[in-house]
N, C-alpha and C positions, 0 to 999 in steps of 0.2 A: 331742674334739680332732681338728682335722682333720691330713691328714699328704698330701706330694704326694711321691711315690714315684718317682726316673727310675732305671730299670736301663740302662745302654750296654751295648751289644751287644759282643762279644769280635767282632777281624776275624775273617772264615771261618766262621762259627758258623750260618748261617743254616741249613744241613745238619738241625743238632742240634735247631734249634728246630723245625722244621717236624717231626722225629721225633716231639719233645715236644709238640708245640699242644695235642694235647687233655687231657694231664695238666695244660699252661697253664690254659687255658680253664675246667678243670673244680678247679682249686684257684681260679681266680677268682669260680665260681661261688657256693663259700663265702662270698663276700664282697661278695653280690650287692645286701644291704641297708645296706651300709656305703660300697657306692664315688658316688663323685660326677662322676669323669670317669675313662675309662682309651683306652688306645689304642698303637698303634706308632709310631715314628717310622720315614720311610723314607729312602731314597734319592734320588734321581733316576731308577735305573733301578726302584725299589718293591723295593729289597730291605732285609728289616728292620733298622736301624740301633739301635733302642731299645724303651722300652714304657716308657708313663705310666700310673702310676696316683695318684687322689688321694681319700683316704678318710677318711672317721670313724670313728676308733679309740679304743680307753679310756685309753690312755697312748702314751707311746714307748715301751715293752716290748712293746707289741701290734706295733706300727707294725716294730720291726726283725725280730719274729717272721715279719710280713706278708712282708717284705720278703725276707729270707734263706733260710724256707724255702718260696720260689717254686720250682718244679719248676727253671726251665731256669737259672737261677742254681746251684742245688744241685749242676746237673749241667754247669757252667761254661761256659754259651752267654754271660754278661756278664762284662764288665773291672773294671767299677765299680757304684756304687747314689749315688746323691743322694737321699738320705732326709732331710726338714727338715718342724719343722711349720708349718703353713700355714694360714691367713685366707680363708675362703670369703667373698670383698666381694661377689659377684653373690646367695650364697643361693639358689642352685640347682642340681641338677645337670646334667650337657651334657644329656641327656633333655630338661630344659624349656628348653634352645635356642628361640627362635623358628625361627630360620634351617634347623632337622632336620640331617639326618645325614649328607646328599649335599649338592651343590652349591656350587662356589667352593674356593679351596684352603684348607685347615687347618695351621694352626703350633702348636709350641710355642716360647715366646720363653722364656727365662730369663736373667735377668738377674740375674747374681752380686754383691753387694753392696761398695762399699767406701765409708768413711767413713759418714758420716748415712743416716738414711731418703731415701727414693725412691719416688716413684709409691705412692705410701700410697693413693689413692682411684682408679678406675675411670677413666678417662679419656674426658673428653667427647668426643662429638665423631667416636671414630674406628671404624674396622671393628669389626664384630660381635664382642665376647667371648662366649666361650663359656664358660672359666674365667678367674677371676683373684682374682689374691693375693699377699701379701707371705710370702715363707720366714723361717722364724722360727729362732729357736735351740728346744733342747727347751724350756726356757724360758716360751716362747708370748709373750715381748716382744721381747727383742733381734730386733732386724731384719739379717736375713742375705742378704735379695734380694728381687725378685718374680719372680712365673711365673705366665704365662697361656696360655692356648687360647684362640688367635683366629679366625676367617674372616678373608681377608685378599686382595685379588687379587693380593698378591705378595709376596715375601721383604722388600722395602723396607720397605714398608707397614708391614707386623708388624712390622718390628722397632721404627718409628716410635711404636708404644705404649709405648713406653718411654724415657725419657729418658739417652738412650747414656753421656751424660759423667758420668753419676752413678753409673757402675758399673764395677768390674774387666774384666770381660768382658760380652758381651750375644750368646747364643747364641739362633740359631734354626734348629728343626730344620720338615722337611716333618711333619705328625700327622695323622693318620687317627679318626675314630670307632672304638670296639673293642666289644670284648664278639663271642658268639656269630656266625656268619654268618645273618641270618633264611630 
């Protein structure tokens, strides 16, 4: 089952995390063969706003374990968690990207569900996906959103993968590639 995990960032926290990254990094490491994309969200100035991750897990008891006991969570650098599970449409992880690691800017869009489905299938046509998917209920049918990881040359752009009026909200944040520094 896969699961797309967003932690928000508490304001002012950035302190805490940067104390904490390698307890981060090294509780992600555990989960080295199960993730499929992870990363930060930032700012404009690049200070950390959030962190994605999107994983294959055995249940939803895996997925909330993953999720809650994250080091900088535990130690309340986040406000909230968006934990839903989630539809890998691309079947692959950001790793088999064409587009690699650098180059062009990176989004998370998500777009929070109301009424019917929405963008059920990959969208022709537009900027490079890197992830994408529909948010489920625990469930794995009820349709509660999508969320992807785009390349995009702009905040417009990305958000234009997604069909705006079909949804409550449609958030997009700045995202980064994660994992280790090489």
């Amino acid at each position: 089952m896969e699961f797309l995990c967003y932690h928000r960032d508490r304001p002012g926290s950035a302190a805490l995390r940067d104390k904490l990254n390698e307890d981060h990094l090294s509780y992600m490491d555990r989960y080295a063969k199960e993730m499929i994309a992870r990363g930060p969200t930032l700012a404009e100035d690049g200070t950390p706003t959030g962190s994605v991750h999107i994983l294959d897990l055995p249940d939803p008891a895996a997925a909330r374990a993953f999720a809650f006991d994250e080091p900088n969570y535990q130690a309340g650098a986040y406000r909230d968690v968006l934990l839903r599970r989630w539809r890998n449409l691309l079947g692959r992880t950001m790793w088999d990207f064409p587009g690699g690691r650098s180059g062009g800017n990176r989004y998370l869009v998500l777009g929070l569900g109301a009424g019917g489905p929405a963008d059920l299938a990959v969208p022709p046509g537009r900027d490079e996906p890197i992830a994408y998917g529909p948010l489920l209920a625990d469930d794995g049918t009820t349709w509660l959103g999508t969320a992807a990881l785009v390349r995009a040359p702009d905040e417009a752009t990305a958000r234009a993968v997604l069909t705006e009026d079909r949804y409550a909200a449609v958030e997009v944040h700045n995202w980064h590639f994660g994992g280790r520094p090489s």
